[in-house]
C-alpha positions as CSV (number, residue, x, y, z in Angstrom):
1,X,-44.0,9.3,49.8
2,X,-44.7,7.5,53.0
3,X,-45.9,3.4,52.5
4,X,-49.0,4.1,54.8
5,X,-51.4,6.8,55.8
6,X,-53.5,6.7,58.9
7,X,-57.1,8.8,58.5
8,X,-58.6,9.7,61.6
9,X,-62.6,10.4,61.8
10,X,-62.0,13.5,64.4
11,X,-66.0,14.2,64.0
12,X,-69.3,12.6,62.8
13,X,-72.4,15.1,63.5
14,X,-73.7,17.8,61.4
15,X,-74.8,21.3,63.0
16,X,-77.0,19.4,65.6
17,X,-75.2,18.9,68.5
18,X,-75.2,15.0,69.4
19,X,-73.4,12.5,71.9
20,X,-70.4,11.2,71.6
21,X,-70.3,13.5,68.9
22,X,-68.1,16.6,67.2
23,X,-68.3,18.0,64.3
24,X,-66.6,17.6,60.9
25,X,-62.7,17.7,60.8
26,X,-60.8,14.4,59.5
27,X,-56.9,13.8,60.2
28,X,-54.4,12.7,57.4
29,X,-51.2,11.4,58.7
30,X,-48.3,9.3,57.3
31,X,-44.4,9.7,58.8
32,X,-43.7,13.3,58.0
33,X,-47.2,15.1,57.5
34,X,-50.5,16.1,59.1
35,X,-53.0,16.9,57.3
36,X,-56.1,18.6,58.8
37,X,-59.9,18.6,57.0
38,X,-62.4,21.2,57.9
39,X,-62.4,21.9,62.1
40,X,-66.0,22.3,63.6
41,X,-66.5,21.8,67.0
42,X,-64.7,19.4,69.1
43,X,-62.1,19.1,66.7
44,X,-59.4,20.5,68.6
45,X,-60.8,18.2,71.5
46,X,-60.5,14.9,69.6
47,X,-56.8,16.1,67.6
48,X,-55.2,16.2,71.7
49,X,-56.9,12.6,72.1
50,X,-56.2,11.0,68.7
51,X,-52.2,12.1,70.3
52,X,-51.6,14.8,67.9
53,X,-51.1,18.8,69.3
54,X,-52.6,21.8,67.5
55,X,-48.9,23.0,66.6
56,X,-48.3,19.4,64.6
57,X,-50.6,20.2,61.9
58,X,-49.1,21.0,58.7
59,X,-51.9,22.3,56.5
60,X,-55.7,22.5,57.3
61,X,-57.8,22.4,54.0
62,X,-61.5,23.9,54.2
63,X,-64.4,22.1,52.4
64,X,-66.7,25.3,52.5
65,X,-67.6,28.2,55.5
66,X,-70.3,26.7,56.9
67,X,-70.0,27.1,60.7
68,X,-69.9,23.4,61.5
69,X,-66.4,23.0,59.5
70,X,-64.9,26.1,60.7
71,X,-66.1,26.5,63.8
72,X,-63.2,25.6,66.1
73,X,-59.9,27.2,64.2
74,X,-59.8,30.0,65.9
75,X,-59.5,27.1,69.2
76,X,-57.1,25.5,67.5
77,X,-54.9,28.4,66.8
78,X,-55.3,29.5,70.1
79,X,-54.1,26.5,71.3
80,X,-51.0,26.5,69.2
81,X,-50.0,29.6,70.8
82,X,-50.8,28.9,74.4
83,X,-48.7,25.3,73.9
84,X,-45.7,27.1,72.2
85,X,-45.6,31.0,71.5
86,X,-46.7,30.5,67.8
87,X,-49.3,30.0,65.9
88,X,-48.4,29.7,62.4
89,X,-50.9,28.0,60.1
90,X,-51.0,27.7,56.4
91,X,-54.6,26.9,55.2
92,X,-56.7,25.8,51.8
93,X,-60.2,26.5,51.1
94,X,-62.3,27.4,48.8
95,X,-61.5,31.4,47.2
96,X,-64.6,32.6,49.0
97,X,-63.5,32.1,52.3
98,X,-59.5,33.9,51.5
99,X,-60.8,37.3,52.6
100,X,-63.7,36.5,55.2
101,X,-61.5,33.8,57.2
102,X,-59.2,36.6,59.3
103,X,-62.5,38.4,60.3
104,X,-63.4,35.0,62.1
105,X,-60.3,35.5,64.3
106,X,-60.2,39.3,64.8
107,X,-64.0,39.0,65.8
108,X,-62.8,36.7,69.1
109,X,-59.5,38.7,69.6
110,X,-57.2,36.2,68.6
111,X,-56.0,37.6,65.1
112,X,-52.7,39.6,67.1
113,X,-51.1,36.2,67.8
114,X,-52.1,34.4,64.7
115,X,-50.3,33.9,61.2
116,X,-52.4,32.7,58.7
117,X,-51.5,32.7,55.4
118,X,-54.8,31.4,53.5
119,X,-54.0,30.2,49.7
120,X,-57.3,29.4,47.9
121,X,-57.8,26.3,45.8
122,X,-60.4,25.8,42.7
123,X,-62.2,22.8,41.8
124,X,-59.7,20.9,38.6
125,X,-56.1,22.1,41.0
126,X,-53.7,19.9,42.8
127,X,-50.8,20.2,44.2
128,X,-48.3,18.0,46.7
129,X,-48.6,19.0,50.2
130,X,-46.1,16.8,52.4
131,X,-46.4,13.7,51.7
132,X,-49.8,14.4,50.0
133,X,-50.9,15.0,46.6
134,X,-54.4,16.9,47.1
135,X,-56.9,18.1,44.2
136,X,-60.2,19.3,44.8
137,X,-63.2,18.7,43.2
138,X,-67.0,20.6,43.3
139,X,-69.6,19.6,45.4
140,X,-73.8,20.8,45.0
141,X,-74.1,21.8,48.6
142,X,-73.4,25.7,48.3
143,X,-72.0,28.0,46.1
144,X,-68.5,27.6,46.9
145,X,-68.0,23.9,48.3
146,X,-65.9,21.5,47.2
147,X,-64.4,17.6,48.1
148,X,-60.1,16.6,47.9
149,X,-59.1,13.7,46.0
150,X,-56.1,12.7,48.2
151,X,-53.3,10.3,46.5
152,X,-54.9,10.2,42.8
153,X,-58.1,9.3,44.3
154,X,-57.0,6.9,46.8
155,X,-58.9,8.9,49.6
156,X,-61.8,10.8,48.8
157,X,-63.6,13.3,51.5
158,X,-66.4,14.9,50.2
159,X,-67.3,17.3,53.0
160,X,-71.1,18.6,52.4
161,X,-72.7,17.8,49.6
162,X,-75.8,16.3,47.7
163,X,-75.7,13.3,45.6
164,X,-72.8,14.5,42.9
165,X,-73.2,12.9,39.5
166,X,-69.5,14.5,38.9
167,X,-68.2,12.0,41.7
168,X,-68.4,9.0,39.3
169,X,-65.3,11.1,37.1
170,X,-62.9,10.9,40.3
171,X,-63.8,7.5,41.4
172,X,-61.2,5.3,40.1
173,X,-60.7,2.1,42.5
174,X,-60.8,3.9,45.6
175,X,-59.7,2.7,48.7
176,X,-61.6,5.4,51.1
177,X,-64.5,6.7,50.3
178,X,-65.5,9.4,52.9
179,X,-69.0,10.3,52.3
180,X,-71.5,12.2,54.0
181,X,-75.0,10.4,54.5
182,X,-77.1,13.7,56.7
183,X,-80.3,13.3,56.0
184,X,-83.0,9.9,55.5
185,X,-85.0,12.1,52.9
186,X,-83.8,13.9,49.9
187,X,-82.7,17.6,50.3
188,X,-80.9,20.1,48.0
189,X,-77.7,20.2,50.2
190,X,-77.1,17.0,51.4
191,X,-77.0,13.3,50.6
192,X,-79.9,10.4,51.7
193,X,-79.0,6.9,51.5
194,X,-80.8,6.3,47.6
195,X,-78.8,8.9,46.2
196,X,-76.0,7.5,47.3
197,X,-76.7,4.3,46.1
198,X,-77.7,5.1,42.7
199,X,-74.6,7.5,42.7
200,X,-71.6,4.8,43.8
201,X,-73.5,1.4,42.3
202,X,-70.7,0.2,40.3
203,X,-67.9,1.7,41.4
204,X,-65.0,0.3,42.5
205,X,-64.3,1.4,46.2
206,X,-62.7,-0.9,48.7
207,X,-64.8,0.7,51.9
208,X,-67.3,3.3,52.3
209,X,-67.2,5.7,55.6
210,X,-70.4,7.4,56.1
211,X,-70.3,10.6,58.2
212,X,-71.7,13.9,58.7
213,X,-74.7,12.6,60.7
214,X,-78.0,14.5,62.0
215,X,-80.3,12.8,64.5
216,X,-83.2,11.7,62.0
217,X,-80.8,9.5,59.6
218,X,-78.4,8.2,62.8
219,X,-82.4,7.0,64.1
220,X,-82.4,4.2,61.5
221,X,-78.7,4.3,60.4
222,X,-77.8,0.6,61.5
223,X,-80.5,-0.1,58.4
224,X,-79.1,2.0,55.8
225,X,-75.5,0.8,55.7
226,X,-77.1,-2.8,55.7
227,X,-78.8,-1.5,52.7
228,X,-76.3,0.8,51.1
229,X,-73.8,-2.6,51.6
230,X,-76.6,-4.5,50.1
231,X,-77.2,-2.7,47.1
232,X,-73.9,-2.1,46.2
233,X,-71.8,-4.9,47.2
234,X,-69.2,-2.2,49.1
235,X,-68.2,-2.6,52.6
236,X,-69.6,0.0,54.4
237,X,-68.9,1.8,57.7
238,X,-70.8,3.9,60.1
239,X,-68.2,6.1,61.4
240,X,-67.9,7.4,65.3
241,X,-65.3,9.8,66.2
242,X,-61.8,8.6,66.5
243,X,-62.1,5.6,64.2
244,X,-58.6,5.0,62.6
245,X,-58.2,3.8,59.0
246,X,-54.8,2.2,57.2
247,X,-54.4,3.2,53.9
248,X,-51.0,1.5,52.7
249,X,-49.1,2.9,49.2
């Protein structure tokens, strides 16, 4: 396994549009393996200037079929095939998604010129992916949604979800914790900055990244990581797109 991965924020909004901007995807790369999570919009965008082509990507994993994690694959095939002929793609998400995902092509005429072969992945399975040893876990945002626990925990990326009392199982000194903070009040899908408190207090994670942003929590969000930081003594990191972090093995 490679002695250091570099994680690339490729997008920090939710399904609101913002400046500055995309939406969710994040990049996992060490010496021999790319590693794509979720692709909204824009993500194709920030892979070309983060240096990485749409053809380099080994495996994209899916945290759920909402359109802002999804949105841009078919771009990013279409991409591939433009750059090089091919556009051959092996991607992970959850079962829902293994029969409704090639509809999402064939519905913008890019299906003909695409191989995909989708392999779904349950909450409790792992497996080694490159240089990567990925499990994913559930998240309460929808009915099928679901985090990856990258490296035994190492990196975690929860994708959508709301405050997970489940998450204090997979903690286990953590080095990355990507989390999503949407929302400044509490919602049934997504996470406001007391329940994320109350659910990482005492846990040992090395630096929090906070993404997934919508324009009523990014109003006072300078004030909630100094009071997420505060509260429970982790470093903590309002993410933009194309921040870089060095994990090291």
């Amino acid at each position: 396994m490679s002695n250091e991965t570099k994680v690339t924020i490729l997008g920090t909004s939710g399904g609101i549009p913002m400046e500055g901007r995309g939406q969710s995807g994040i990049l996992l790369e060490s010496s021999d393996t790319k590693i794509l999570i979720d692709c909204g919009m824009a993500v194709p965008l920030r892979l070309k200037e983060a240096g990485v082509d749409a053809e380099e990507i080994d495996h994209i994993f899916l945290t759920h079929g909402h359109l802002d994690h999804i949105q841009d694959l078919p771009s990013l095939t279409k991409a591939s095939w433009l750059r090089t002929d091919e556009a051959k793609f092996t991607i992970v998400c959850p079962p829902d998604l293994v029969d409704r995902l090639p509809n999402f092509w064939k519905s913008v005429g890019e299906f003909e010129r695409t191989e995909i072969d989708i392999k779904p992945m349950v909450p409790g399975k792992r497996g080694r992916f490159g240089d990567f040893i990925i499990e994913a876990f559930d998240t309460p945002h929808i009915k099928e949604s679901q985090g990856y626990k990258i490296n035994d925990g190492d990196i975690i990326y929860t994708g959508d979800t709301a405050p997970n009392p489940n998450l204090k199982n997979i903690l286990d000194d953590t080095n990355l914790l990507i989390h999503e903070l949407s929302l400044p009040m509490e919602t049934s899908l997504h996470t406001h900055p007391d329940g994320l408190i109350d659910m990482i207090s005492g846990e040992q994670i090395q630096r929090l990244v906070l993404t997934h942003f919508y324009p009523q929590v990014l109003d006072d969000i300078e004030n909630f990581r100094l009071m997420i930081e505060k509260d429970t003594g982790i470093e903590t990191v309002i993410s933009r797109d194309l921040d870089k972090f060095y994990i090291g093995h």
